[in-house]
PDB file of N, CA, C and O in Angstrom:
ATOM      1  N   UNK A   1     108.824 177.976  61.237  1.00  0.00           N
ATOM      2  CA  UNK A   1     109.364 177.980  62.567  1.00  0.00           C
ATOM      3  C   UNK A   1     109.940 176.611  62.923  1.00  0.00           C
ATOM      4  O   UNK A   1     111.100 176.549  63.330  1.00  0.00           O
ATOM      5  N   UNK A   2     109.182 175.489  62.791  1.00  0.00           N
ATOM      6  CA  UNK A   2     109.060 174.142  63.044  1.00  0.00           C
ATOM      7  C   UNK A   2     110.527 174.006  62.232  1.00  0.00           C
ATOM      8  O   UNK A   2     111.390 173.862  63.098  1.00  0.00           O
ATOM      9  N   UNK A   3     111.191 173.996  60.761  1.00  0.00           N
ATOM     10  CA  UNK A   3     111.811 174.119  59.895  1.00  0.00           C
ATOM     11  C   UNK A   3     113.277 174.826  60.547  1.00  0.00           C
ATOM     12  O   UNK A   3     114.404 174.336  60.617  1.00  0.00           O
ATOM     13  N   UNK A   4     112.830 176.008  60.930  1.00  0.00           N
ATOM     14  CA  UNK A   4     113.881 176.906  61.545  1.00  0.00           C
ATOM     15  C   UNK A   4     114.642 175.973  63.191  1.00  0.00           C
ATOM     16  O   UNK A   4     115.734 175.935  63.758  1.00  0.00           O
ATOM     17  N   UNK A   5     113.633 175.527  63.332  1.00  0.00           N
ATOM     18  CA  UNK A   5     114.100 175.098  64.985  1.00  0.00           C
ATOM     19  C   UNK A   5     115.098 174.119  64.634  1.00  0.00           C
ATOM     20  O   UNK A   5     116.227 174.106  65.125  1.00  0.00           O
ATOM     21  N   UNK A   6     114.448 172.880  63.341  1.00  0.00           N
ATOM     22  CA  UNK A   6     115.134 171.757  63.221  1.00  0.00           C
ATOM     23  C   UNK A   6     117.291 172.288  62.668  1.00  0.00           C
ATOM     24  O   UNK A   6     118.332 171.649  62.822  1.00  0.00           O
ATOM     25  N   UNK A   7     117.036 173.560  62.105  1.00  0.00           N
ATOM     26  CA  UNK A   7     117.726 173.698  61.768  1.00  0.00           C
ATOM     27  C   UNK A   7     118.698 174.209  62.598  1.00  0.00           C
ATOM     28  O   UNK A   7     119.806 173.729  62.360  1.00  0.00           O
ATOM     29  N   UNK A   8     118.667 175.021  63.496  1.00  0.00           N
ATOM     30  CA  UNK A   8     119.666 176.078  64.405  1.00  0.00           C
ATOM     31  C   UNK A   8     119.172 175.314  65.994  1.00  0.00           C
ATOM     32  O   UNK A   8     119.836 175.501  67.013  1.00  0.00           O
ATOM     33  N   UNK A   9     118.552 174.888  65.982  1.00  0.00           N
ATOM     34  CA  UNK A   9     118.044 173.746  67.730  1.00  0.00           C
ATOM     35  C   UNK A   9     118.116 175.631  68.309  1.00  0.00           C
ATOM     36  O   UNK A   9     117.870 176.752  67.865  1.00  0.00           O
ATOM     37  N   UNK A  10     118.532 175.083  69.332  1.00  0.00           N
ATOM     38  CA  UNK A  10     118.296 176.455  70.700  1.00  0.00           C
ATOM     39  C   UNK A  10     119.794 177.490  70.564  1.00  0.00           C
ATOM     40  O   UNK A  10     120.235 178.154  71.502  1.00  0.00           O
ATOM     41  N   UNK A  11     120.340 177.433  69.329  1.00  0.00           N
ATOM     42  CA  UNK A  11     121.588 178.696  69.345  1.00  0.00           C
ATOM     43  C   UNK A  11     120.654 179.678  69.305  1.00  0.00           C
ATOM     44  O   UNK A  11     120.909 180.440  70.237  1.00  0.00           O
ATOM     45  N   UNK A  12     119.715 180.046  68.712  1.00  0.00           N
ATOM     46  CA  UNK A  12     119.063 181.354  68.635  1.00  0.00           C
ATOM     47  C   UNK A  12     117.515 181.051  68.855  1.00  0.00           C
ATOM     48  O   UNK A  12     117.113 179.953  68.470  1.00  0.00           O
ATOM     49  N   UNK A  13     116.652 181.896  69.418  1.00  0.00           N
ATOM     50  CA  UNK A  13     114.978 182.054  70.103  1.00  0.00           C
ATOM     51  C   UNK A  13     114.936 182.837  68.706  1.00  0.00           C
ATOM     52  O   UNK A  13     115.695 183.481  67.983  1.00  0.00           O
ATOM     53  N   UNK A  14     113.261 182.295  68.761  1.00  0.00           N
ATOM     54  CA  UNK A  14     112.670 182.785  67.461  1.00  0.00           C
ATOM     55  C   UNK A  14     111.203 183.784  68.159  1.00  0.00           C
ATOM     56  O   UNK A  14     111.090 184.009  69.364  1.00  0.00           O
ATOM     57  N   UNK A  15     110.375 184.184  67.285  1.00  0.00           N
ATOM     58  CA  UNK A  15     109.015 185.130  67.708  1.00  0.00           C
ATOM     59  C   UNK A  15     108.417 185.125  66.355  1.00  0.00           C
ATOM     60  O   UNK A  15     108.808 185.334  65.207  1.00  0.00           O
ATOM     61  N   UNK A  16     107.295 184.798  66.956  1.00  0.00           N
ATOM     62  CA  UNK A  16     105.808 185.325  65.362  1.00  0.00           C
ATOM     63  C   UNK A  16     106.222 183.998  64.844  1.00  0.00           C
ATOM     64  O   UNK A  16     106.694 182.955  65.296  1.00  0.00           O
ATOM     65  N   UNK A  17     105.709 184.653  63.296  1.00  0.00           N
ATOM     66  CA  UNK A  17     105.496 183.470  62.257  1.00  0.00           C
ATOM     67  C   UNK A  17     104.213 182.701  62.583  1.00  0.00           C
ATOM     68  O   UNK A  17     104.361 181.479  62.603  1.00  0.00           O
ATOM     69  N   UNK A  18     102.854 183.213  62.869  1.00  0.00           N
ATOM     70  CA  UNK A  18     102.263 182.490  62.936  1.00  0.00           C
ATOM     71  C   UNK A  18     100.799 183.972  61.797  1.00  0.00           C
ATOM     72  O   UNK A  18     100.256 185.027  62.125  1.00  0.00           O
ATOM     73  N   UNK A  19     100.798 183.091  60.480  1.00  0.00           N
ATOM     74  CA  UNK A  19     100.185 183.620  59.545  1.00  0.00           C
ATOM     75  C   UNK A  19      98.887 184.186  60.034  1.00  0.00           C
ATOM     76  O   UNK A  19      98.005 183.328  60.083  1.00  0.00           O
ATOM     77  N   UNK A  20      98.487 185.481  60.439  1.00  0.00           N
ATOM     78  CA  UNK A  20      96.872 186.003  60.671  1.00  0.00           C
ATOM     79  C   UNK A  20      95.892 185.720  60.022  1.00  0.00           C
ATOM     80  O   UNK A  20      94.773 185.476  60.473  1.00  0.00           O
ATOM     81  N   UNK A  21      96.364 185.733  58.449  1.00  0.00           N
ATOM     82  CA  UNK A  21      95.578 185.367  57.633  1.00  0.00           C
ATOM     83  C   UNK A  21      94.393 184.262  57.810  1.00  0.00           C
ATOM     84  O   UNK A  21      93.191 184.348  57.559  1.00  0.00           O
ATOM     85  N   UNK A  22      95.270 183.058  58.402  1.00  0.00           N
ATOM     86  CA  UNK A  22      94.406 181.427  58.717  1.00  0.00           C
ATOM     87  C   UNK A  22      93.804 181.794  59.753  1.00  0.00           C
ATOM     88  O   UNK A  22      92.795 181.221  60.164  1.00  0.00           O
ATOM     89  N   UNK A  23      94.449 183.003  60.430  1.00  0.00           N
ATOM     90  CA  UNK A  23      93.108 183.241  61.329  1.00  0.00           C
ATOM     91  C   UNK A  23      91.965 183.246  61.297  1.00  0.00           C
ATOM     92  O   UNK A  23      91.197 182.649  62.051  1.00  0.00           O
ATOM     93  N   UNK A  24      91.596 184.272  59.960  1.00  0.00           N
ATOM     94  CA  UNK A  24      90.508 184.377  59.111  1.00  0.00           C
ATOM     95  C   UNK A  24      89.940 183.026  58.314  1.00  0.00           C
ATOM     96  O   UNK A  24      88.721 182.988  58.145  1.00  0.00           O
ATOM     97  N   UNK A  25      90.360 182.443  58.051  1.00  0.00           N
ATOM     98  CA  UNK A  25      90.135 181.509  56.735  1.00  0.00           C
ATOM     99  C   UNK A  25      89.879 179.958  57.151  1.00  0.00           C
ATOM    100  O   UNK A  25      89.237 179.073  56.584  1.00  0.00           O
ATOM    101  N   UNK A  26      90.778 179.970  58.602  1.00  0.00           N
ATOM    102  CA  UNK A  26      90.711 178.070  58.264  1.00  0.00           C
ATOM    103  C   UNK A  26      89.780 177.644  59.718  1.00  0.00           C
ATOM    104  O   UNK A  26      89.722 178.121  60.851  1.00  0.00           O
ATOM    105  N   UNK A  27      89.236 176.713  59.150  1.00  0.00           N
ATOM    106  CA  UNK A  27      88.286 175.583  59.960  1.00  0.00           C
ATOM    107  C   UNK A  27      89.092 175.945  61.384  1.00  0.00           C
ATOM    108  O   UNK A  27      90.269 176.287  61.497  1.00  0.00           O
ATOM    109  N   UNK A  28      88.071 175.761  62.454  1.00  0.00           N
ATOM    110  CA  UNK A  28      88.882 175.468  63.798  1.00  0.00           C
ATOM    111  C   UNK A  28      89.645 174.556  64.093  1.00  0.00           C
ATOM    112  O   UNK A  28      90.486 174.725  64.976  1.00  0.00           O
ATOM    113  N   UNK A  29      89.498 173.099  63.261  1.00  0.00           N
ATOM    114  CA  UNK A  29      90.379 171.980  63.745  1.00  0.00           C
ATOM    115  C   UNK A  29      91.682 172.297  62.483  1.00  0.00           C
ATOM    116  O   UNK A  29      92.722 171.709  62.780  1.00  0.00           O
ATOM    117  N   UNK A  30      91.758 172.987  61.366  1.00  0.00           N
ATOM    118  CA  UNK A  30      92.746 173.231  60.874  1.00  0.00           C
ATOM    119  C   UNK A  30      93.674 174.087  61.560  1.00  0.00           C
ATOM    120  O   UNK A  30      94.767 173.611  61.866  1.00  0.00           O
ATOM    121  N   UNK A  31      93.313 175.667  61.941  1.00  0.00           N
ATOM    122  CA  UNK A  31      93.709 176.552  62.970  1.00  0.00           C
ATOM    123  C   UNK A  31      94.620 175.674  64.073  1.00  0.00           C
ATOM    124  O   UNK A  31      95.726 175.985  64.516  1.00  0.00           O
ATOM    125  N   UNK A  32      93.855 174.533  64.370  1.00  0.00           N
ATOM    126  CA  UNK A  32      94.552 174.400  65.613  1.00  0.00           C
ATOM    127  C   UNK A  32      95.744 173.438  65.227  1.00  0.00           C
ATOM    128  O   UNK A  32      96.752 173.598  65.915  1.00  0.00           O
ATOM    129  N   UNK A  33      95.783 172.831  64.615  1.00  0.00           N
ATOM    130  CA  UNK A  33      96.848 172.191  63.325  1.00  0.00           C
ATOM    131  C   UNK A  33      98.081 172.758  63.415  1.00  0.00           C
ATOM    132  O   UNK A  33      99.168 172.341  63.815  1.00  0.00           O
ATOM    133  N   UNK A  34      97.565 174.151  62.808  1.00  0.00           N
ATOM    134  CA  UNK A  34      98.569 174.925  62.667  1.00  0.00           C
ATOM    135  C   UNK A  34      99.118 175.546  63.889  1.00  0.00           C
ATOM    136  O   UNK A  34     100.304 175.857  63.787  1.00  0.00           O
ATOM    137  N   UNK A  35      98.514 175.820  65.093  1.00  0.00           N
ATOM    138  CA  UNK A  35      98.976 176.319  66.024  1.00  0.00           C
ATOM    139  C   UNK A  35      99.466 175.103  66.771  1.00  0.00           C
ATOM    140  O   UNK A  35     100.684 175.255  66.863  1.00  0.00           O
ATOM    141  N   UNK A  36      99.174 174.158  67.254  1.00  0.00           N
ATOM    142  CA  UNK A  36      99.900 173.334  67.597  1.00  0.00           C
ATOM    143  C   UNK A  36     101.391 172.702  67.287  1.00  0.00           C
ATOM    144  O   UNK A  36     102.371 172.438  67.984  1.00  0.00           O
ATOM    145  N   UNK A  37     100.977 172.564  65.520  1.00  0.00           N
ATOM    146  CA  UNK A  37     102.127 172.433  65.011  1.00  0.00           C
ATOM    147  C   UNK A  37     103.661 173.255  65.491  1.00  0.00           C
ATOM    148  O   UNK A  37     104.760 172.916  65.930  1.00  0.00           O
ATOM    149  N   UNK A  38     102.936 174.562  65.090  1.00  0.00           N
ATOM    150  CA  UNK A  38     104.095 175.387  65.827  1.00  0.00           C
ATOM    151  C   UNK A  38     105.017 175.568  66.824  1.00  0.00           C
ATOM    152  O   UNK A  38     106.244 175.661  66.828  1.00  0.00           O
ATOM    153  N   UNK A  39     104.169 175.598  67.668  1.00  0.00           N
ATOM    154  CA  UNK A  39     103.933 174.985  69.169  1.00  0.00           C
ATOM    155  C   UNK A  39     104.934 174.032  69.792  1.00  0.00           C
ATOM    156  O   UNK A  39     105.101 173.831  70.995  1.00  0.00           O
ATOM    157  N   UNK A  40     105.808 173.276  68.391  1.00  0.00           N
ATOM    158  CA  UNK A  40     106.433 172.062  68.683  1.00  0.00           C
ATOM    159  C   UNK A  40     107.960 173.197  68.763  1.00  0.00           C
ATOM    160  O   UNK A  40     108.789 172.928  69.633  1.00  0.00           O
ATOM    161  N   UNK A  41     108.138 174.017  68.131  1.00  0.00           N
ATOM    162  CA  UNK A  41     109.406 175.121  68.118  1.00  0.00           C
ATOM    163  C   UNK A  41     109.884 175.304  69.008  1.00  0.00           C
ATOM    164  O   UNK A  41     111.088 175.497  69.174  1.00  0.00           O
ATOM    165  N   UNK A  42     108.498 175.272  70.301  1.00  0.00           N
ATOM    166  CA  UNK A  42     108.743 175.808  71.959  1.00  0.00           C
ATOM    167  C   UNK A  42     109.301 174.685  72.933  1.00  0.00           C
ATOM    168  O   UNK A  42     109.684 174.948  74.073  1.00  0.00           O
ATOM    169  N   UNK A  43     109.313 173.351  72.359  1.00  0.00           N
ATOM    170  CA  UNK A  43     110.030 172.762  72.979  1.00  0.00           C
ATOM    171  C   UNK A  43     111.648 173.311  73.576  1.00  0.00           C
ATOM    172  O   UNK A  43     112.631 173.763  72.988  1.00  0.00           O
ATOM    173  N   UNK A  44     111.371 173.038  74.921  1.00  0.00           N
ATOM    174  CA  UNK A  44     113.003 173.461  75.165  1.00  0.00           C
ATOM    175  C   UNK A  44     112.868 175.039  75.837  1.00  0.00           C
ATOM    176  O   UNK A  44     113.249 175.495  76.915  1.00  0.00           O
ATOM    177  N   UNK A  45     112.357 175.464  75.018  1.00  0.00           N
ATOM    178  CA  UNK A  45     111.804 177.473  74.876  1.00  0.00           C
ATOM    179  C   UNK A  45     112.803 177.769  73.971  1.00  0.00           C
ATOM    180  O   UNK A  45     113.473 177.016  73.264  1.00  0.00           O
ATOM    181  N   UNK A  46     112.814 179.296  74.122  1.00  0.00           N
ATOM    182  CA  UNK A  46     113.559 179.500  72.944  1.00  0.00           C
ATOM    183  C   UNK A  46     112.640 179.781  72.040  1.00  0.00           C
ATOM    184  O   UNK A  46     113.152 179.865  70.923  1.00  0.00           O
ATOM    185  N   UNK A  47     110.627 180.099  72.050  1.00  0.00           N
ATOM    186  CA  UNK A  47     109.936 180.543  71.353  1.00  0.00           C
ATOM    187  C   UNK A  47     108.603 181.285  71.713  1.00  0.00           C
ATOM    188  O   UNK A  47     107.804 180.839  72.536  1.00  0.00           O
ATOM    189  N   UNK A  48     108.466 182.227  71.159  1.00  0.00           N
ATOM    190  CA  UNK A  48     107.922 183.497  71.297  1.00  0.00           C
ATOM    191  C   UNK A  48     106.745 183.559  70.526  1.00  0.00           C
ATOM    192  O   UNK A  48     106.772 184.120  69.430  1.00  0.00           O
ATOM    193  N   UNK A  49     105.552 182.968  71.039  1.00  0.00           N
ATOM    194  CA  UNK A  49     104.313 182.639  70.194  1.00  0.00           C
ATOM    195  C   UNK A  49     103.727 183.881  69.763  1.00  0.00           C
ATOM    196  O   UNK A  49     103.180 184.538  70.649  1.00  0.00           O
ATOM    197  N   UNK A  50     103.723 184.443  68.352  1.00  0.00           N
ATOM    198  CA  UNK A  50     102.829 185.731  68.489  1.00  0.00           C
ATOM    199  C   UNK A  50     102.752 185.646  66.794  1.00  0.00           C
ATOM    200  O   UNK A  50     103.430 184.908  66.079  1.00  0.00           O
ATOM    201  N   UNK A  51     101.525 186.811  66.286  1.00  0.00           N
ATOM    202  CA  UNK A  51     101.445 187.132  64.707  1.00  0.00           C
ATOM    203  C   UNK A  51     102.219 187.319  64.075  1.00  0.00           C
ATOM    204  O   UNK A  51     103.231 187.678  64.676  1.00  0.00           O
ATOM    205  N   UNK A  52     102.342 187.244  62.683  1.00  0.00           N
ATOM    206  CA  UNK A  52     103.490 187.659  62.241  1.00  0.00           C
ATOM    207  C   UNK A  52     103.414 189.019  61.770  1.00  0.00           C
ATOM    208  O   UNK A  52     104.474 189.505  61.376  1.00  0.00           O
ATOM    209  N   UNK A  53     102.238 189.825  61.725  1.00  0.00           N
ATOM    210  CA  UNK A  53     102.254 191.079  61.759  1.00  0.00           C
ATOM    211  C   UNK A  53     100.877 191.619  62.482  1.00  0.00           C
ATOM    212  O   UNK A  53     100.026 190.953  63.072  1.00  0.00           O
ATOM    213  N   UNK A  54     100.916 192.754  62.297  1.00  0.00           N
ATOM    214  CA  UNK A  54      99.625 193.163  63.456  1.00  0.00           C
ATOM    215  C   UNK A  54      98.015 192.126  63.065  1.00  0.00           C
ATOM    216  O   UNK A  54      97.991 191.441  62.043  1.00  0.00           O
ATOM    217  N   UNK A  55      97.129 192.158  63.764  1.00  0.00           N
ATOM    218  CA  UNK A  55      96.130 191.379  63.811  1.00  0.00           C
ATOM    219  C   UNK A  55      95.228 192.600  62.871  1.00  0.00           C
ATOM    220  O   UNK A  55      95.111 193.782  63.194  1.00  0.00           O
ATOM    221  N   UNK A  56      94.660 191.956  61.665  1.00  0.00           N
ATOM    222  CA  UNK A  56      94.087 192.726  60.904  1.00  0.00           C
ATOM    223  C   UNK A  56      92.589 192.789  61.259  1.00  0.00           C
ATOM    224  O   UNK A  56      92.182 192.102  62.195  1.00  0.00           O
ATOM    225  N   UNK A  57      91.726 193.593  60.547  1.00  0.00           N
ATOM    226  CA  UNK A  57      90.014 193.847  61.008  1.00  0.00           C
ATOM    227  C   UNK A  57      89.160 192.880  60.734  1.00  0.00           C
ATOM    228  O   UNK A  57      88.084 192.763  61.321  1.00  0.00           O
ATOM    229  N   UNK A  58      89.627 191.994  59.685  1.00  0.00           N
ATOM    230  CA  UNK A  58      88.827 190.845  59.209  1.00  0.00           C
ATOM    231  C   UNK A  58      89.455 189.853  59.915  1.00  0.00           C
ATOM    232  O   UNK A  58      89.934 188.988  59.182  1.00  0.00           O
ATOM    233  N   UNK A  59      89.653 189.640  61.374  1.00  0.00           N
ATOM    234  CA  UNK A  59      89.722 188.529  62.489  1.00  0.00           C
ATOM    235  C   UNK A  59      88.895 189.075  63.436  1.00  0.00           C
ATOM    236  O   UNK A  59      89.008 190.137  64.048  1.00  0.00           O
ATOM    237  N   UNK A  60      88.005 188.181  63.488  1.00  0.00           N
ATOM    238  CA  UNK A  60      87.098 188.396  64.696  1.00  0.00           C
ATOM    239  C   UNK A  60      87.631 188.108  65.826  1.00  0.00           C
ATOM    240  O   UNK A  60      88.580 187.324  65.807  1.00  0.00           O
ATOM    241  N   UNK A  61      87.180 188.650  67.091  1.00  0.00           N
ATOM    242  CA  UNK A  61      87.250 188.569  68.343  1.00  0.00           C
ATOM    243  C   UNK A  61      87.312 187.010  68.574  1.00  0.00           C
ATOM    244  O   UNK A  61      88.320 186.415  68.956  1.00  0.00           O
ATOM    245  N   UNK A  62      86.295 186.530  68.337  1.00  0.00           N
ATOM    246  CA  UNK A  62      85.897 184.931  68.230  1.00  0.00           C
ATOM    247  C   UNK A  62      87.155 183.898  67.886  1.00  0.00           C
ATOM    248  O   UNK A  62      87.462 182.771  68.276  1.00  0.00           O
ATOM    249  N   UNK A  63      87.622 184.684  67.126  1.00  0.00           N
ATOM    250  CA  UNK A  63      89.128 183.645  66.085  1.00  0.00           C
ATOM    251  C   UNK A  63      90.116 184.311  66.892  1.00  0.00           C
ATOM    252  O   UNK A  63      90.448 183.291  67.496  1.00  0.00           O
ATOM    253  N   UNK A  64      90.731 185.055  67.307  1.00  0.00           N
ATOM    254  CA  UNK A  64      91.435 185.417  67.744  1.00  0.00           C
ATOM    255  C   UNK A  64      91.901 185.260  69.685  1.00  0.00           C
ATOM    256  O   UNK A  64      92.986 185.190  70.262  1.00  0.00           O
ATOM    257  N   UNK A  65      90.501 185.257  70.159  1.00  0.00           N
ATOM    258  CA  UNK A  65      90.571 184.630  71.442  1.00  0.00           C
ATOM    259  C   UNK A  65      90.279 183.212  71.021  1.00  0.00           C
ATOM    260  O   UNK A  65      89.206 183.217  71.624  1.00  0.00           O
ATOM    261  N   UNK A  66      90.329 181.709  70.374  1.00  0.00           N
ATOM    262  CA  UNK A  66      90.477 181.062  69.756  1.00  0.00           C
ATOM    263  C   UNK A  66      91.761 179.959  69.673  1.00  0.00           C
ATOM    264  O   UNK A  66      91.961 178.766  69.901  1.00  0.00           O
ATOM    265  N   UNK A  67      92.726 181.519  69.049  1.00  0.00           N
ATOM    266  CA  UNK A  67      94.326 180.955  68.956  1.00  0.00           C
ATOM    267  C   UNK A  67      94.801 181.560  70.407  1.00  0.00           C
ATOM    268  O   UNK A  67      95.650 180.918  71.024  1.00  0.00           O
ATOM    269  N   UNK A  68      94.423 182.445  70.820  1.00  0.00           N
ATOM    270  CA  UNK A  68      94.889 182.330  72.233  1.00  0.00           C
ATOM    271  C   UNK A  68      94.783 181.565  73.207  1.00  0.00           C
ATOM    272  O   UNK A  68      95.610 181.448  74.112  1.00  0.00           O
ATOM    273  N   UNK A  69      93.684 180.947  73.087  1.00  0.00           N
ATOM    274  CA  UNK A  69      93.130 179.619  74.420  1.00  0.00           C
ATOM    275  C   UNK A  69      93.940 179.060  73.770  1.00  0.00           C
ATOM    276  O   UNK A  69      94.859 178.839  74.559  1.00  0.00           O
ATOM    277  N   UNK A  70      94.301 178.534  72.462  1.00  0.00           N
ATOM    278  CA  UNK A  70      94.667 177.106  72.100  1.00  0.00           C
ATOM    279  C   UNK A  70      96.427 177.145  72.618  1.00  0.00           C
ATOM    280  O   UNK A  70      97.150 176.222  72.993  1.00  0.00           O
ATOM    281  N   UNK A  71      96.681 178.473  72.465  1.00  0.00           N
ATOM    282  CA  UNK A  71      98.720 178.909  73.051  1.00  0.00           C
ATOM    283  C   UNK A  71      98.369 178.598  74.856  1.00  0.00           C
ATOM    284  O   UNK A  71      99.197 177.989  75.534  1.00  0.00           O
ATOM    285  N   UNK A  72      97.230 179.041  75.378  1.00  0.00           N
ATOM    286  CA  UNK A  72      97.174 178.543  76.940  1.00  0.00           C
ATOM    287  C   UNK A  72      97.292 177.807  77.169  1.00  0.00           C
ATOM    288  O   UNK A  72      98.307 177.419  77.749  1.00  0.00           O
ATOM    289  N   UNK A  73      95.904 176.813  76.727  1.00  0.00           N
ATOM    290  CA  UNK A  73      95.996 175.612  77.050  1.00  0.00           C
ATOM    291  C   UNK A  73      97.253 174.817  76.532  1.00  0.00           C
ATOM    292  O   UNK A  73      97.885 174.617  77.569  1.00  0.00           O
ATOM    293  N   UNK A  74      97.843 174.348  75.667  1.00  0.00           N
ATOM    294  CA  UNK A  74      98.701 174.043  74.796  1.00  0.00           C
ATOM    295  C   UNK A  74     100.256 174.237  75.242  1.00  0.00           C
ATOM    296  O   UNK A  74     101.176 173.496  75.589  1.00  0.00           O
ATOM    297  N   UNK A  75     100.011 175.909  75.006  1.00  0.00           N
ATOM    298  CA  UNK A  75     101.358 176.168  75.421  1.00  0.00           C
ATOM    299  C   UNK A  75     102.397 175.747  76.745  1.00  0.00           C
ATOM    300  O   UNK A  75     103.620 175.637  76.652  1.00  0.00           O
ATOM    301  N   UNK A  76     101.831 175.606  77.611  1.00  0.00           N
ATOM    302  CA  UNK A  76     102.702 175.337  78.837  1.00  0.00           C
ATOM    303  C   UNK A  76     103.594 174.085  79.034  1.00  0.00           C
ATOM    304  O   UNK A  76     103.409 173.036  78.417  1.00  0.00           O
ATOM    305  N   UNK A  77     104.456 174.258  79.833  1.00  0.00           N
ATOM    306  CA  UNK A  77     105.609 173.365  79.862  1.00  0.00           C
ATOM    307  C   UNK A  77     104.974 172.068  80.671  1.00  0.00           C
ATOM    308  O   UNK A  77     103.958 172.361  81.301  1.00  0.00           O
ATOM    309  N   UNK A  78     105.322 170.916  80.750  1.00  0.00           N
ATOM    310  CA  UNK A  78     106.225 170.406  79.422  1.00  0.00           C
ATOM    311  C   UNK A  78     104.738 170.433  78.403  1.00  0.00           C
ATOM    312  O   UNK A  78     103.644 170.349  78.961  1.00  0.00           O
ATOM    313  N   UNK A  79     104.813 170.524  77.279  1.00  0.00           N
ATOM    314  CA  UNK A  79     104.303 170.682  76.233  1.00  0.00           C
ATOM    315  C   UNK A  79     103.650 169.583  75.701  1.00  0.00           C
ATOM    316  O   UNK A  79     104.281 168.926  74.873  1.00  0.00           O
ATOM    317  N   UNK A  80     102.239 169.148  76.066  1.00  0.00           N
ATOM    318  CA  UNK A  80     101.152 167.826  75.596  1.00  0.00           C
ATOM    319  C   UNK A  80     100.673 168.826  73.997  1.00  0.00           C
ATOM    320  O   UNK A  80      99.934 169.794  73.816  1.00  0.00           O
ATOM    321  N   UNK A  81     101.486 168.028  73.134  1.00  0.00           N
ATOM    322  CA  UNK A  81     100.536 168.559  71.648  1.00  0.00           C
ATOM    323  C   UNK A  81     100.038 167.742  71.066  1.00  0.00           C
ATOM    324  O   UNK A  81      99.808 167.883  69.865  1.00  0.00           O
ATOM    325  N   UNK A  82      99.644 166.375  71.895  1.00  0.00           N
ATOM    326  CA  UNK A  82      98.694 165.205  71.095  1.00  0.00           C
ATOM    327  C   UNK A  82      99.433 164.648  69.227  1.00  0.00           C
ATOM    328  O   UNK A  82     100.558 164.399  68.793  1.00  0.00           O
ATOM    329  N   UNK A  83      98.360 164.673  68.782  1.00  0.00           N
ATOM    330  CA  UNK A  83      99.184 163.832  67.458  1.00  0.00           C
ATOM    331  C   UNK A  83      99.558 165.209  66.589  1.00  0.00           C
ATOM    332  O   UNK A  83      99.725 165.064  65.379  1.00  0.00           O
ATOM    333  N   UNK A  84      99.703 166.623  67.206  1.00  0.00           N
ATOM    334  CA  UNK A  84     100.947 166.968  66.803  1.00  0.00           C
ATOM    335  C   UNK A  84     102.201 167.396  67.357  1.00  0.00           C
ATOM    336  O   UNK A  84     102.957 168.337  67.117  1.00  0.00           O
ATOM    337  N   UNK A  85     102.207 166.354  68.237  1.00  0.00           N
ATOM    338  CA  UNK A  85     103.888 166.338  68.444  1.00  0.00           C
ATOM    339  C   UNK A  85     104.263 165.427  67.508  1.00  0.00           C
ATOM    340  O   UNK A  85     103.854 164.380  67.005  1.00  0.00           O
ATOM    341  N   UNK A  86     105.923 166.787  67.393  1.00  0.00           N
ATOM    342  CA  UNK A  86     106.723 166.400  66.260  1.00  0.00           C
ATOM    343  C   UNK A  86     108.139 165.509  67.353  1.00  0.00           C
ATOM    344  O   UNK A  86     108.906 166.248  67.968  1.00  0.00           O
ATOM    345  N   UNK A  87     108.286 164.216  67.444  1.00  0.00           N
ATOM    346  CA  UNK A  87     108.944 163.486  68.042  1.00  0.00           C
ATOM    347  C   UNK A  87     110.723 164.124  67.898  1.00  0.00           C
ATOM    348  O   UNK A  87     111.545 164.221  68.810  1.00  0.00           O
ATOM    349  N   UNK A  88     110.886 164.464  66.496  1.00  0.00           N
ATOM    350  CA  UNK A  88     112.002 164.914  66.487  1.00  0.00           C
ATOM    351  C   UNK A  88     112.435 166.172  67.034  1.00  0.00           C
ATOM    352  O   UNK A  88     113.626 166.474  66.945  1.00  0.00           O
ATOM    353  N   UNK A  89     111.614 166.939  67.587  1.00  0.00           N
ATOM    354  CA  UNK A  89     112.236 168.350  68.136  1.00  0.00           C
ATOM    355  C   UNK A  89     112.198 167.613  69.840  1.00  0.00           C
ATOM    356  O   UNK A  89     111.782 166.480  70.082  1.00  0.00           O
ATOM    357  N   UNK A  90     112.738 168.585  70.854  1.00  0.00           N
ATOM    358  CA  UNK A  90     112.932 168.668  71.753  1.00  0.00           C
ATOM    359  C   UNK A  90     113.955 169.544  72.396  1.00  0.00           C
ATOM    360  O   UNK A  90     114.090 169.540  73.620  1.00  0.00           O
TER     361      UNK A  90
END
C-alpha cells in the first residue's frame, strides 16, 4: 500500500491490503508495526483501511478488536503514527 501510494500519490484511493494472516501470527508490537505502517497510505485520504480478504476462524476476537482500536486510535486525521511515520508520504 505504503509502495502503491509512493507511486500514484492521490490519482487513485486504494482499500484492504492489510494481510489477516499477521493477525494470527505476530506479536502485538509487530501487528501494530504493520498497521501503523500502513496507516501512512491515509495520509491525505484516499485510503480504505480493511482485510485483504474475509477475516478467517483462526483470528480471535482478541486480535481482531486489537487492529481495530489500533485504525481508531491511530487512524484519525491529522494522522500521529509516532516512529512510524513515513516523512515522505503526505
Amino acid at each position: 500500500m505504503v509502495t502503491l501510494r509512493r507511486k500514484y500519490g492521490h490519482r487513485i484511493a486504494f482499500c484492504g491490503n492489510m494481510d489477516v494472516q499477521k493477525w494470527a501470527v505476530a506479536d502485538d508490537e509487530e501487528l501494530k508495526r504493520i498497521v501503523l505502517t500502513k496507516l501512512n497510505a491515509a495520509k491525505g485520504g484516499g485510503f480504505i483501511f480493511q482485510s485483504d480478504n474475509s477475516v478467517p476462524d483462526n483470528i480471535s476476537v482478541d486480535r481482531y478488536e486489537y487492529v481495530i482500536n489500533l485504525v481508531r486510535e491511530y487512524g484519525r486525521f491529522p494522522l500521529q503514527l509516532a516512529e512510524y511515520d513515513l516523512a515522505d508520504l503526505s
